[in-house]
N, C-alpha and C positions, 0 to 999 in steps of 0.2 A: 968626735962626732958620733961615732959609731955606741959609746956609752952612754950618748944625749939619748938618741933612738930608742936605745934598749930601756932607758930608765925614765923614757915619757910615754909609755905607749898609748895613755889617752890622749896624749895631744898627738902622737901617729894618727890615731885614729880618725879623729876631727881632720887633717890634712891629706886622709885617704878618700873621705868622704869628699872634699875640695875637689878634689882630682876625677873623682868620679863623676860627680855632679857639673861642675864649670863647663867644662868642655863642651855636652850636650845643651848646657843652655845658652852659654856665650862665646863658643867657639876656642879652641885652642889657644891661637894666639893673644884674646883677650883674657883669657883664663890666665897665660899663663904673665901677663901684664899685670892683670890683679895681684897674682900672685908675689912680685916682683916689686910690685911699689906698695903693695899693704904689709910686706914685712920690714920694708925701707923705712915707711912711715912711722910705724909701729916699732919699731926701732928706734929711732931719732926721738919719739916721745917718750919713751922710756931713758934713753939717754941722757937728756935735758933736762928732766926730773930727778934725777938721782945726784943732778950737777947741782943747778937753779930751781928746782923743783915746779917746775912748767912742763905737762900741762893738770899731772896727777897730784901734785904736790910734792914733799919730802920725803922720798923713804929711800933706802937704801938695801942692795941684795947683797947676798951672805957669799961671793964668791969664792970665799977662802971653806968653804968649807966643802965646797963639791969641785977638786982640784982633777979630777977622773972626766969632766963634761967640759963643754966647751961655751966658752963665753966671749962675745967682740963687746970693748969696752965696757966689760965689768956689765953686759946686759946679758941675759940666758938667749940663744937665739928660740929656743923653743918660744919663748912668751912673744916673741916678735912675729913667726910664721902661724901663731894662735892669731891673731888680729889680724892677717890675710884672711883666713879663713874663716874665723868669726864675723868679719864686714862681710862677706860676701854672702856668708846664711842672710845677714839682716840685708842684704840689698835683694836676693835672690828671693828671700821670704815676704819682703815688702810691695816687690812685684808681683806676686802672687798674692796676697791679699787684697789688691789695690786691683787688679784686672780681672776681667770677666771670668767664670767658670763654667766651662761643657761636659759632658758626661759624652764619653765615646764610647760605648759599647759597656765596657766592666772599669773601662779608665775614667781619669779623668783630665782634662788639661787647662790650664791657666793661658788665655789669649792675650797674651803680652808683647805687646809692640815696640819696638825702638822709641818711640816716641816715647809710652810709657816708662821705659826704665831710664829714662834721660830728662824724668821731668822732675819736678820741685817735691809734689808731696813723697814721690818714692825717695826721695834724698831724705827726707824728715822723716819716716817713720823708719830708714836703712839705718838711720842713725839713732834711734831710740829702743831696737830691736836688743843689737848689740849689749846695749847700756844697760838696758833691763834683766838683760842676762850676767853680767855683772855683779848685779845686785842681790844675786845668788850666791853666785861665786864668790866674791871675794870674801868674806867674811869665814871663808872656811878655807882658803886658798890661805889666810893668814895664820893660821892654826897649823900648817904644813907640816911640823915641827913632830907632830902628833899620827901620820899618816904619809901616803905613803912620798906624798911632794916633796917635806925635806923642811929644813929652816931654812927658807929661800929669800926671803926680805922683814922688813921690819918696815913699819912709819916713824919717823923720827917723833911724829906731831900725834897720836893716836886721836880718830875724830869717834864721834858718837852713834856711829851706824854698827857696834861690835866691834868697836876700835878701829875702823877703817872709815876715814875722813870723807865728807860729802863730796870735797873739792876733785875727789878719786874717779868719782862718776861724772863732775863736770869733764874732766880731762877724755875718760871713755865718748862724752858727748863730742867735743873738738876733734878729736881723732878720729872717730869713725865718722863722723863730715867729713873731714879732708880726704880719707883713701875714698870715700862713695865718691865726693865729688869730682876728683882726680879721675878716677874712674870712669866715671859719664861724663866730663868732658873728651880722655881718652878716647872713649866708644865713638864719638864723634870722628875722628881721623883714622882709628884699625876698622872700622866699618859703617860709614858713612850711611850703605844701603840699609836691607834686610839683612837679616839674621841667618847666618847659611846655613843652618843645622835642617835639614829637611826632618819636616810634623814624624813621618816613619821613625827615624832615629831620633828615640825618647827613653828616659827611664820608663817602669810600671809608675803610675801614681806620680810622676814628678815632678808636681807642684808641693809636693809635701813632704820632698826629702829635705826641706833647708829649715824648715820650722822646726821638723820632728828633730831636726840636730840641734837645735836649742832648747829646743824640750827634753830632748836624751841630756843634754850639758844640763841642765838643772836636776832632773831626776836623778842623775849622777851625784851632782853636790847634795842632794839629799839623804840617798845613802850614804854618803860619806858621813855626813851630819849625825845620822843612829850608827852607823860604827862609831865614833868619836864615842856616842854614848854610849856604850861599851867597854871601853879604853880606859883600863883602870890609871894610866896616866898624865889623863889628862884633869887639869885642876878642880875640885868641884866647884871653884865659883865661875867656870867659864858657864856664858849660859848658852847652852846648847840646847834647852828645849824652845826657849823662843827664838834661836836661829833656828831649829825647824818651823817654825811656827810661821817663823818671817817667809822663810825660802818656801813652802808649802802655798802660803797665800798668795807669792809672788807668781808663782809660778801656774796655780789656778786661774790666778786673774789672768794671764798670759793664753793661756789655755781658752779661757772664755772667752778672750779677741778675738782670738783666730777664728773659734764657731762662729761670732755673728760677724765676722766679714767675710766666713764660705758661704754663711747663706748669701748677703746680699751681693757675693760675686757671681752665684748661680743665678739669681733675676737681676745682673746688670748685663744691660746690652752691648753686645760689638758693637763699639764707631768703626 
């Protein structure tokens, strides 16, 4: 465990940010429920997949070759507590774009209600946040080999996204529905009422700490992308200038949502 830690510290990272953040916005107990059924889940999909190849398709990780780390059934737990915390930026960040916005003084705050984070469209865009983030990531996650992740899995089937299969992003689709919606069903029974976090006890800015972490998670895989082009070796027919190219565009369009849904969250009104 303790060699997992030391030798993922960007996925530390992303689960520090979790911890920091959940709490203030959905309380302890829920926080730590997410936390708890999103690495279950996220688990069990990865699991399944590497058997049956449901819901990601067929690939298979390199356990045998990181004997120093720790793995439950031949899955990294690191990649399982990443999908806790990556569902929660996209539920966290979807609430936030979807609810109103106030300016308090030099803050700002997202008026997000129970209702709101327990309804339909924050489940669909919770679950499309995630996946888009993906669409970053993995294509450079699969290059591992190269950097500093490791040769951690392979796809048995290679698809045409950089050699990483469509059906890989349907699965990120499926899965992060089931932990959002498990979730907000959840929320329904550990707190029925309001939200106990009293408006005082707030990050600065904390409607923008869950976006900017998937915005951090892409600008990340993008530098990794120009290290890689650096890397005398790595192959030169991988193409890595239109995986910048890819992840670059991806990531701007992402970028340009989020601007025009703060504007229209600053002129949408409290119900």
């Amino acid at each position: 465990m303790l060699n997992t830690i030391a030798n993922r510290p960007y996925v530390m990272a992303v689960v520090i940010v979790f911890w920091i953040l959940a709490p203030f916005e959905i309380g302890g107990r829920r926080a730590l429920f997410w936390f708890v059924s999103g690495t279950l889940l996220g688990w069990l999909s990865e699991f399944a997949s590497t058997r049956i190849g449901f819901p990601f398709g067929h690939y298979a990780y390199h356990a045998h070759l990181f004997p120093d780390e720790l793995w439950v059934g031949g899955v990294p737990p690191f990649a399982s507590v990443s999908f806790a915390s990556l569902t929660y930026f996209g539920y966290s960040g979807a609430s936030t774009l979807l609810a109103p916005l106030r300016r308090t003084g030099s803050d700002v705050v997202a008026v997000v209600t129970p209702a709101l984070r327990r309804s339909v469209p924050v489940l669909l865009l919770a679950t499309l946040i995630p996946t888009w983030l993906d669409t970053v990531v993995d294509p450079v996650t699969h290059l591992g080999r190269f950097w500093m992740l490791g040769d951690i899995y392979h796809y048995e089937h290679p698809g045409l996204h950089f050699d990483v299969p469509f059906v890989n992003y349907l699965g990120w689709l499926v899965t992060c529905f089931t932990i959002t919606l498990v979730n907000q069903q959840a929320d329904r029974w550990l707190a029925p009422g309001e939200y106990p976090v009293p408006p005082r006890n707030r990050l600065p800015f904390q409607p923008f700490w869950s976006l900017g972490s998937v915005v951090g998670n892409m600008i990340f895989m993008l530098v990794v992308t120009v290290q890689l082009m650096r890397t005398p070796a790595v192959p030169p027919t991988t193409p890595l200038a239109a995986m910048l190219v890819s992840g670059t565009l991806l990531t701007a369009a992402f970028v340009l949502l989020c601007l025009v849904m703060f504007r229209r969250g600053f002129a949408r009104p409290i119900s």
